[in-house]
N, C-alpha and C positions, 0 to 999 in steps of 0.2 A: 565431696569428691574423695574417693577412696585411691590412695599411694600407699603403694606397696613393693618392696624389693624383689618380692619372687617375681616369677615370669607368668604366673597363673594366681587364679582369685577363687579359694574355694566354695563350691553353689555356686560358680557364675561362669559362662563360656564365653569367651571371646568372639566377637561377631566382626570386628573389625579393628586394623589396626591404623591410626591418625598418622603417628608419624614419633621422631622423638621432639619431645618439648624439654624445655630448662630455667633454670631460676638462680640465679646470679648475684649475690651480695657483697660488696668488700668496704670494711668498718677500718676507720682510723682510728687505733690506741692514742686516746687523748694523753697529755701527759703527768696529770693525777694520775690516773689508773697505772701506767708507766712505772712512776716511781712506787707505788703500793706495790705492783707486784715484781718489783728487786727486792722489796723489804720482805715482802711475803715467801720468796725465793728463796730470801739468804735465812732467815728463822725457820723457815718450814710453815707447811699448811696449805689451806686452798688458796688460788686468789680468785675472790669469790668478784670481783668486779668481771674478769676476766671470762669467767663462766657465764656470767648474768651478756655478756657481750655474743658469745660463742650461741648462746641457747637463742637470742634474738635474731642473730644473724642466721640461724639454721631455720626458726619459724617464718624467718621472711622468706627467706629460699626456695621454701615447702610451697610457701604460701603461692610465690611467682609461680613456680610450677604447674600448682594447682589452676591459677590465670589462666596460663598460656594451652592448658589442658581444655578446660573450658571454653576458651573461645574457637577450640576445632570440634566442640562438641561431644567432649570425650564423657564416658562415664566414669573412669579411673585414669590413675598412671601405672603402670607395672614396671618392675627390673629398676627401678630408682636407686642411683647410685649416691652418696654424698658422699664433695671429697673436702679436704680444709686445708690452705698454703698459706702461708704469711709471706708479703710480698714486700717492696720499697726497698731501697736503699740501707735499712739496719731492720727490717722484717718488722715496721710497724705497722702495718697494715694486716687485716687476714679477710681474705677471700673464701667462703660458703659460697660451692656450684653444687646442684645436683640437676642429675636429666634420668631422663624415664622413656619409656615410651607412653605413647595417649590412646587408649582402646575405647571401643565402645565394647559392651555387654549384655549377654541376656539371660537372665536367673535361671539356671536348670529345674528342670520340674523334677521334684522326687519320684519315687520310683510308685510310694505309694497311693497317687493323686492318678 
């Protein structure tokens, strides 16, 4: 399944549009990782737990996406937004949405065929 942010897929037309589809994740900051990244905060540097969290939560998001495209029978998603908010009561949670739209497609024939 081909996601992509433009509004167009190049070699390929748009034959039909599904609809918008989405893909919704939200991870709780255990409280190991918590306190690594105050420490990681306060000294400097990445907090690489944090990122390993962020990249999982973005592949699953993709991924639902990719589902919910599929089952309308789409061949792509286009115009795919992701956005990231940390939510709860002291922002220990963070929420990964992205939506798209769901198209079908048909390969353009080159010119020289």
């Amino acid at each position: 399944m081909m996601v992509s942010t433009t509004s167009t897929l190049e070699g390929f037309e748009i034959t039909e549009y599904l609809g918008i589809v989405t893909g919704e994740i939200i991870l709780g900051a255990n409280i190991l990782r918590d306190v690594m990244g105050t420490v990681t905060d306060f000294v400097g540097g990445r907090a690489a737990a944090y990122e390993e969290s962020l990249a999982s939560a973005r592949e699953t998001a993709l991924r639902d996406l990719a589902d919910a495209a599929q089952l309308l029978g789409a061949d792509a998603v286009v115009g795919a937004n992701l956005d990231y908010e940390t939510i709860g009561s002291r922002g220990s949670m963070i929420m990964v949405t992205v939506a798209g739209t769901a198209v079908r497609l048909k390969k353009r024939s080159s010119a020289s065929e």
